[in-house]
C-alpha positions in Angstrom: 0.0 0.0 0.0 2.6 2.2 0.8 5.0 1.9 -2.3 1.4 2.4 -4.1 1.1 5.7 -3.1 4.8 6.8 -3.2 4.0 5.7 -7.2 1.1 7.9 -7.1 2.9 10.9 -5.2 5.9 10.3 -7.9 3.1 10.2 -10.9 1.3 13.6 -9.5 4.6 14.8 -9.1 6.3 14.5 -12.5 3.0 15.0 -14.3 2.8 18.6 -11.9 6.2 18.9 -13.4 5.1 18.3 -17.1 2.3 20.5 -17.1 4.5 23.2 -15.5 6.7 23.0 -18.4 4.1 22.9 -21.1 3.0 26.1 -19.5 5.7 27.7 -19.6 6.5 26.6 -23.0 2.9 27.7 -24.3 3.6 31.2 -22.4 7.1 31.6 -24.1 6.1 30.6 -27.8 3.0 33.2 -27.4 4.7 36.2 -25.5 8.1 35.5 -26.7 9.5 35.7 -23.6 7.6 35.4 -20.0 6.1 38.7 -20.1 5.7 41.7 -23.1 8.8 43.3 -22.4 10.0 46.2 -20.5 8.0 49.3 -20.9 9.6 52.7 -21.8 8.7 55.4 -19.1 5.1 56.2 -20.4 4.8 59.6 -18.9 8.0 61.0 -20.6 6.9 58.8 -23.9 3.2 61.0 -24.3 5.1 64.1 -23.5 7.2 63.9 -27.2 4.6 61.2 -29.0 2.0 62.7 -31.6 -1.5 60.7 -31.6 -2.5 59.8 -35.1 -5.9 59.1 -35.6 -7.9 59.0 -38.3 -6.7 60.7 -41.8 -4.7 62.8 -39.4 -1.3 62.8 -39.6 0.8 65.3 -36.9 3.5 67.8 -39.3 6.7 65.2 -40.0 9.7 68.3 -39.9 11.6 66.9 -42.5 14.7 68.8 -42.3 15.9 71.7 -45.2 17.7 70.2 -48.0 16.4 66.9 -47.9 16.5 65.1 -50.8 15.0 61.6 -50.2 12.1 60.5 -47.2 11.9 57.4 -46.5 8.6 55.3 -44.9 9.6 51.8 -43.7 7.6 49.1 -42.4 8.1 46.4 -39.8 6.0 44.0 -41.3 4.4 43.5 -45.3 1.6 41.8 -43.8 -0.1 44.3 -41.5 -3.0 47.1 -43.0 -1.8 50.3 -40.5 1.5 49.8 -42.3 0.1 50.0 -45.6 -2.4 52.9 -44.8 0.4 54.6 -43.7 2.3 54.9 -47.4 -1.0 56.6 -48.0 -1.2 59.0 -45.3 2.4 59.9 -45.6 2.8 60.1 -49.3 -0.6 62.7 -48.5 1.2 64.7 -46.4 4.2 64.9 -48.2 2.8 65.9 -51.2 0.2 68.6 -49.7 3.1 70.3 -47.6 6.2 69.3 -49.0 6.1 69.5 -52.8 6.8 65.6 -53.5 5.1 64.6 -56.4 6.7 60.7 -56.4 5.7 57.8 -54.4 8.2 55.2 -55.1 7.3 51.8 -53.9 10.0 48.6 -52.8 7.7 46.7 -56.2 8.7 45.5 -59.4 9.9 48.6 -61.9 7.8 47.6 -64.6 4.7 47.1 -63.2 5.1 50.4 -61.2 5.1 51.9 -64.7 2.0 50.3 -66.0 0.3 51.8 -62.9 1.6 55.2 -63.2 -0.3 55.4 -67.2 -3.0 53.9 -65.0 -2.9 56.7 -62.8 -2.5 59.3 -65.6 -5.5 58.5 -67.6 -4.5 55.2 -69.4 -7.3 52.5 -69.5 -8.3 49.7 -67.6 -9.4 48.8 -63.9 -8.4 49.8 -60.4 -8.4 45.6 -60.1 -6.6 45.4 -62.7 -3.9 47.9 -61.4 -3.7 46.4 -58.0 -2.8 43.3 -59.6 -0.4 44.2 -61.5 2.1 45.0 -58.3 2.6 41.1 -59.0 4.0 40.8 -55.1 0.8 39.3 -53.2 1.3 41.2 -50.1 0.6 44.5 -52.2 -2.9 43.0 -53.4 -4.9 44.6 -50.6 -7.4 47.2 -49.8 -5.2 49.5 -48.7 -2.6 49.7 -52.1 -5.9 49.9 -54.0 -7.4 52.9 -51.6 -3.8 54.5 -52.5 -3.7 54.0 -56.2 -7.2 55.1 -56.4 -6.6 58.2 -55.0 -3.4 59.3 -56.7 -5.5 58.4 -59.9 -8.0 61.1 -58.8 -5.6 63.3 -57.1 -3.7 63.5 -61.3 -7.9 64.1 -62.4 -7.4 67.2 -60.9 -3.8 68.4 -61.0 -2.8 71.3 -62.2 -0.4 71.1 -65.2 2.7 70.3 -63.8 2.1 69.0 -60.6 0.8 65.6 -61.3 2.1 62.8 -58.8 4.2 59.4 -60.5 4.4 55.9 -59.3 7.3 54.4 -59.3 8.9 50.9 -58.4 13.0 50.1 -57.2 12.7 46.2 -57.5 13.7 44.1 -60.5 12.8 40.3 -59.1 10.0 40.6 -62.5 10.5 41.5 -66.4 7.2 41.1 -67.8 6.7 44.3 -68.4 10.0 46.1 -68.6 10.4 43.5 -71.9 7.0 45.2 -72.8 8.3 48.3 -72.4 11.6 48.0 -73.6 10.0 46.4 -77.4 7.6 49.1 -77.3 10.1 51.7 -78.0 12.2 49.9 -80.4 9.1 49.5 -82.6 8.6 53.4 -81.8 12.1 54.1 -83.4 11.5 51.5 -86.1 14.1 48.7 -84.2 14.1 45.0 -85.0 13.1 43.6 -81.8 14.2 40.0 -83.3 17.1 40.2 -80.9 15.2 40.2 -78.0 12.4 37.6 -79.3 15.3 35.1 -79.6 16.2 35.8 -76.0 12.4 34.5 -74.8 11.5 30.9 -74.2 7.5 32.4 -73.3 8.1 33.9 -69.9 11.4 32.4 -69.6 14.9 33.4 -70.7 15.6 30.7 -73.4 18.5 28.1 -72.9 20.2 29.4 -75.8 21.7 31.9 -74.1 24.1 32.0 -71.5 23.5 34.8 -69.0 27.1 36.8 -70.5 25.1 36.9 -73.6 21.9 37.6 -72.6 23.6 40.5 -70.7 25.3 41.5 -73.8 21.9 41.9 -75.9 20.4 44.0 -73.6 23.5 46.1 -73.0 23.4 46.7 -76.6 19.4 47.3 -76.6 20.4 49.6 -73.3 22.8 51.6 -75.9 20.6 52.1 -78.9 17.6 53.4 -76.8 20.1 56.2 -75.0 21.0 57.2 -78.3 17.5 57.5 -79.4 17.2 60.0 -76.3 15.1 57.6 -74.2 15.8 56.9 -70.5 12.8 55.4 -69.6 13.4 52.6 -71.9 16.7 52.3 -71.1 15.9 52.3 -67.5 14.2 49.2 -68.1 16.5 47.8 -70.1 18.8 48.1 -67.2 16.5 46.5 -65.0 16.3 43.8 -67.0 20.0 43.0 -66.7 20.0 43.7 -62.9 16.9 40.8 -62.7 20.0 38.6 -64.6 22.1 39.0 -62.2 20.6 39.2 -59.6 18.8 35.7 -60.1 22.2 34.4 -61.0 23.4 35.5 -57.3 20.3 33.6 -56.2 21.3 30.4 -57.3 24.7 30.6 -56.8 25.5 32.7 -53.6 22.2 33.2 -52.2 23.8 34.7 -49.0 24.8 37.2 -51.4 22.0 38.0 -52.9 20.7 40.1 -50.0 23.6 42.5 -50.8 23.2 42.9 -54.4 19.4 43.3 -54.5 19.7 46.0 -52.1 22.7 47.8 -53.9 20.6 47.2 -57.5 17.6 49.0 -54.9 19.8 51.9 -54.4 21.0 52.4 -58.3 17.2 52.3 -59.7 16.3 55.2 -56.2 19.0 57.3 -57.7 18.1 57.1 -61.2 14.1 58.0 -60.2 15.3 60.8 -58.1 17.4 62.4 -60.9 14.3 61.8 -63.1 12.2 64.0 -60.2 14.9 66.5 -60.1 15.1 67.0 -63.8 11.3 67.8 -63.4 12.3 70.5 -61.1 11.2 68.3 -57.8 14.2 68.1 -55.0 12.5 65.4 -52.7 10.8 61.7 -53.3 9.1 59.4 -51.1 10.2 55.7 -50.9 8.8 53.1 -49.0 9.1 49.2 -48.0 10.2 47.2 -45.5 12.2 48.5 -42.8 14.9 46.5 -43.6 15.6 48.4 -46.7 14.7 51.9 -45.8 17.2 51.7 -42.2 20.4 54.4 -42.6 22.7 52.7 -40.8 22.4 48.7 -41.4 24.2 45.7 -43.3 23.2 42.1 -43.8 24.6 39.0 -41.9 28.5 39.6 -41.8 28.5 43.1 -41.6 29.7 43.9 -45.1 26.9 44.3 -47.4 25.2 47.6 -46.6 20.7 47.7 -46.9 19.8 50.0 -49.5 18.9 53.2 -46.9 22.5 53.0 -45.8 23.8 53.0 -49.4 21.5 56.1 -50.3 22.5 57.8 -47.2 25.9 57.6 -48.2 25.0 58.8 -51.8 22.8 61.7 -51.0 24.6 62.4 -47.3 23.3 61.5 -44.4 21.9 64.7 -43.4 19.4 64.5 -46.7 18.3 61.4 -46.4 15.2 61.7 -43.9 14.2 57.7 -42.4 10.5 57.2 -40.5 10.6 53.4 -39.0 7.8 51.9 -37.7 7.3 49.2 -35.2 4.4 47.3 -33.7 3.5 46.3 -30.0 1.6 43.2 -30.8 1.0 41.9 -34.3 -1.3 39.6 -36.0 0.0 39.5 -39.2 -0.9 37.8 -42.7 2.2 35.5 -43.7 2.3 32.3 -46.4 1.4 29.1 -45.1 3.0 27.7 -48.0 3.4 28.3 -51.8 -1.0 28.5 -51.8 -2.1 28.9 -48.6 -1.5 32.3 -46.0 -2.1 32.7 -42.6 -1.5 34.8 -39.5 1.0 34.6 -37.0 0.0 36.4 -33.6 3.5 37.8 -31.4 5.3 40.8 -29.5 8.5 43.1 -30.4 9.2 43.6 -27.5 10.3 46.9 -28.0 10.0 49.3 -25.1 8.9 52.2 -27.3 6.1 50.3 -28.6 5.2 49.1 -25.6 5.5 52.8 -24.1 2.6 53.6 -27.0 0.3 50.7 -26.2 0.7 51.4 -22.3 -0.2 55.5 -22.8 -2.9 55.2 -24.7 -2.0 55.1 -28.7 -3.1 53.4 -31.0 -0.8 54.9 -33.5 2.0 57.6 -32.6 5.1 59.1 -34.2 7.8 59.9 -32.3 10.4 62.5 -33.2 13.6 61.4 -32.1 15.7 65.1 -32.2 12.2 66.5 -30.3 13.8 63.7 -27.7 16.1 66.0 -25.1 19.1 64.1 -24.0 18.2 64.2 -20.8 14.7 62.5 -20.7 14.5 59.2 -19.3 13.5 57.5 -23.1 16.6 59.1 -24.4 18.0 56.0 -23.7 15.5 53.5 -25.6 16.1 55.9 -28.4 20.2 55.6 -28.4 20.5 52.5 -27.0 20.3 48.8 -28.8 16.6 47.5 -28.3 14.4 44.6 -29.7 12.3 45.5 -32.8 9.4 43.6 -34.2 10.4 42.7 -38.1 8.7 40.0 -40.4 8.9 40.2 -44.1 7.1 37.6 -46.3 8.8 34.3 -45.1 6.7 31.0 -44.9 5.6 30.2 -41.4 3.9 26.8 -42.0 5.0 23.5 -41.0 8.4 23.7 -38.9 9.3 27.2 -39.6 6.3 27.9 -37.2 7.8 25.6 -34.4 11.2 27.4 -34.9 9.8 30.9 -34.9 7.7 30.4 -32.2 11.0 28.7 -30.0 13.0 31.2 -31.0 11.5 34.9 -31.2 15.0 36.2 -32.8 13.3 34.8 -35.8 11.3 38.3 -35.7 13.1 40.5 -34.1 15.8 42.7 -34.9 18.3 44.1 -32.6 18.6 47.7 -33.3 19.4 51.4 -31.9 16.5 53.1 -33.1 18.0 56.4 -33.6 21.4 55.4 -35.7 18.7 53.5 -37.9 16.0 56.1 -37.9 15.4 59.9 -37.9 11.8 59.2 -36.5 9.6 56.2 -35.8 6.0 55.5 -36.2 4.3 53.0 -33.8 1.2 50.9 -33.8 -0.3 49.3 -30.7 -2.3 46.5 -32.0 -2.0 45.9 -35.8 -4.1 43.8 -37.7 -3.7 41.5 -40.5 -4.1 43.0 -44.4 -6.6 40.6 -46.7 -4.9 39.9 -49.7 -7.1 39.3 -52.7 -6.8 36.7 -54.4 -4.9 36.1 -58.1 -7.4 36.7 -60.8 -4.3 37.3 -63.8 -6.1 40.3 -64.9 -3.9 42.8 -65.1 -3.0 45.8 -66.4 
């Protein structure tokens, strides 16, 4: 009887035990940690944070002489981040003179949106869907391209507003654009047609070659006077390369996208300035729009750094954003999506949540050094960061055991002039592929 109920007491015991653990474990992999994080001093925090509520959006001071602002997000999955492009680009235009929105999106079908949005035919779905990426496929970028389209309807002559795109992971329609004006200038295009396989480089060529037709398109379109075209001639060879460095040093391929990034920002802001316009707007994650930031080994720089080395640091103007809590829309797998519930972790955000907020922005140089958040601003701190990366199957397990998965370890200020912060942001709804596009 008595070694019955030591057995029992031992049972009880280890199963106490078990359940303890699985609690805790069930705690960890929801919080990411045993509690949110550490809170910022919410007093000091709502004496420098503007509310935004609303369509209203508090007076960014971008500094004189800035030449590009930058809008990132700490998530592609999350509608406050993508209403925000809106109500930035908004204010930007309205008080600062900007008159380009220039989207982390494929360069080609950024173009096909901007004749969209200047009068050229066919449907606001149809636009939206032609962004390609599924994360743009929302709402939200429709709400935005609606009203740019509206915004040109009325423009004065001169001051209509341009979409443009940095990316080159697509060449649908640069290729459309490209054989467009070599028929315009009465070009054989039969150079290019031999290059095609259907939506597919052919196997004829070997990427030096292909390279070297396009150079050579590149050429003859300059000489006809035609940057556009060439532009996206150029793209095309960056989308060459840079899909070579995917399959053969895909570590590397952070680096080059980023620097190819920074080339097409450039060449749209000389564009704006030949139009007589001194600032653009650029957006996408905050990975990319950071000024001070490489990838994994510290030698590739992100494409904010790069342009704030090109333009100087003191005209290149960065607004981060970070998130309390998240539910956000991520793939599940190559058909599916999903959401994935967690915390930053980030005492700022938290600081937002905890006064009130449910979307701020913070002005870092309205921060005196001596206020007790001066040093969440210039310290290191967690930041909440997802991109697009599957989270089905055992990527979930590991994300959830390990929250480093999405979060960054940053100093807000070196990265960022100012940050925007969202309490509780909610998953976009992405709408589904139809293949009508523009």
């Amino acid at each position: 009887m008595e070694k019955k109920n030591r057995k029992l007491i031992r049972l009880i015991i280890v199963t106490g035990i078990l359940l303890i653990m699985v609690t805790c474990s069930l705690v960890y992999a929801h919080l990411g940690g045993f509690s949110t994080g550490k809170s910022a001093d919410i007093d000091e925090f709502a004496k420098y944070a503007k509310k935004i509520t609303g369509d209203e959006l508090p007076s960014i001071d971008v500094p004189e002489g800035t030449r590009i602002v930058a809008l990132g997000e700490a998530t592609h999955g999350n509608k406050e981040f993508q209403e925000l492009k809106k109500l930035v680009f908004q204010d930007m235009v309205e008080n600062k003179g900007i008159r380009a929105f220039v989207l982390e999106a494929d360069t080609g079908g950024c173009e096909a949106i901007n004749r969209y949005i200047h009068g050229g035919e066919g449907t606001l779905e149809e636009a939206t869907e032609t962004l390609g990426f599924q994360i743009y496929r929302t709402d939200e970028m429709a709400d935005l391209i609606s009203w740019m389209k509206s915004y040109n309807e009325k423009a004065k002559e001169g001051q209509d507003i341009r979409f443009y795109g940095f990316d080159m992971q697509d060449k649908e329609y640069e290729l459309r654009y490209v054989i467009e004006a070599l028929k315009e200038y009465g070009i054989s295009t039969a150079g290019l047609d031999q290059l095609m396989d259907g939506v597919d480089y052919s196997d004829e060529f070997s990427r030096e070659d292909r390279e070297k037709i396009l150079s050579e398109v590149r050429d003859i379109l300059l000489e006809n006077h035609d940057q556009a075209a060439a532009h996206y001639a150029d793209v095309l060879i960056q989308n060459s390369k840079l899909f070579d460095e995917y399959e053969n040093n895909p570590n590397g391929s952070f680096g080059l996208r980023d620097t190819l990034m920074a080339e097409n920002v450039m060449w749209i802001l000389a564009q704006e300035e030949q139009l007589g316009n001194k600032m653009i707007f650029i957006c996408g994650h905050n990975g990319h729009m950071e000024q001070f930031g490489t990838y994994r080994g510290g030698n590739d720089k992100v494409m904010g750094n790069i342009l704030a080395d090109k333009v100087g640091s003191d005209a290149y103007f960065s607004i981060g954003t970070d998130f309390y809590k998240t539910t956000c829309n991520l793939p599940k797998n190559e058909k599916q999506r999903t959401t994935f519930t967690v915390y930053s972790h980030d005492p700022l955000a938290k600081a937002a949540y905890k006064s009130g907020n449910d979307i701020c922005m913070l002005d870092f140089s309205k921060v005196p050094d001596d206020s007790s958040i001066a040093a969440q601003i210039n310290g290191y701190t967690f930041m909440g960061s997802l991109g697009d990366q599957s989270i089905g199957g055992i990527n979930r397990i590991v994300m959830r055991a390990i929250p480093y998965t999405y979060r960054e370890w940053k100093n807000p200020h070196e990265a960022y002039d100012a940050m925007i912060f969202v309490s509780k942001a909610h998953p976009t709804k992405t709408r589904p592929k139809t293949g009508d596009t523009l």
